[in-house]
N, C-alpha and C positions, 0 to 999 in steps of 0.2 A: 529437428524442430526447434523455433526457436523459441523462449521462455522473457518473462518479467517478471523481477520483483517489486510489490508494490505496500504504498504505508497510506491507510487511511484514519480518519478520525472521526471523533464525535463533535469537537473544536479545537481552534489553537489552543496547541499543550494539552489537550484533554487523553480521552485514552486512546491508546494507539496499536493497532491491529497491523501484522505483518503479514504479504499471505506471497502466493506466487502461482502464474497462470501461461499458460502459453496466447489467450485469447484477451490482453486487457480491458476493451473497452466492453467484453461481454460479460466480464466477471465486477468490474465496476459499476456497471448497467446493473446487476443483479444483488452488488451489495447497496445500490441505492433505493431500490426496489424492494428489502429486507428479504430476497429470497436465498438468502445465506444463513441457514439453522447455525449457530453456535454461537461465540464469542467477541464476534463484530456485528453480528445483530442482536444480540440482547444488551450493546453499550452503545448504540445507535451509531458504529461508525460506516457512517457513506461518503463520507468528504474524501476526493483522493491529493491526497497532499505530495506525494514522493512516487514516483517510480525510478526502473532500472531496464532497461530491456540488455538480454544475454543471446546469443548466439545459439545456444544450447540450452535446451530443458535444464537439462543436470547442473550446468554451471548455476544456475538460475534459483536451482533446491538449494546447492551449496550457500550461496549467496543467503538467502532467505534464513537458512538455520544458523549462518552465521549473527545476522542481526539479530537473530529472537536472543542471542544470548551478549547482545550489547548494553550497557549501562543504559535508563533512559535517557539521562543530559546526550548521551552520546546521539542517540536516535535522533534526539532534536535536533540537534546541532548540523543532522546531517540532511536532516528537513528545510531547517533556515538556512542551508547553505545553497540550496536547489531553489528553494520555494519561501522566499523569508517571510512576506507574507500571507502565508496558510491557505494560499488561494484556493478555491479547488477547480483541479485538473481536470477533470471530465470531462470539458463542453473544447480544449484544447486536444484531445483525442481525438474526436469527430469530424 
């Protein structure tokens, strides 16, 4: 099955939620919709700024717990390098 890692926000440079899904556009559909209890919904992030899509679920997890443990400048950087203007990605899904 294959997997994505994905980074959404509340605004450029705001706060930044890491997650990772095998189904993107339904899990983005659902943090824009606030039907995600925890961490990216109580800091209002639905903006999708960054993905990754993996071959595999697991690469996917890997991938994900690697970032949660990246410097933020890093994260950024790795946002503005894909997406420099903070656009959001969602409506490029569909």
């Amino acid at each position: 099955m294959a997997g994505f890692v994905y980074i959404v926000t509340n605004h450029k440079r705001g706060t930044l939620y890491i997650g990772v899904t095998s189904d993107l556009s339904q899990r983005i559909y659902e943090h824009r919709e606030g039907q995600t209890p925890g961490f990216a919904s109580k800091y209002g992030c639905r903006q999708l700024v960054w993905y990754e899509d993996h071959d595999r679920i697991g690469t996917a997890i890997q991938r994900e717990k690697s970032l949660k443990r990246w410097y933020r400048q890093w994260k950024i950087e790795l946002i503005e390098g894909f997406n420099p203007d903070w656009r959001d990605l969602y409506c490029e899904l569909m």
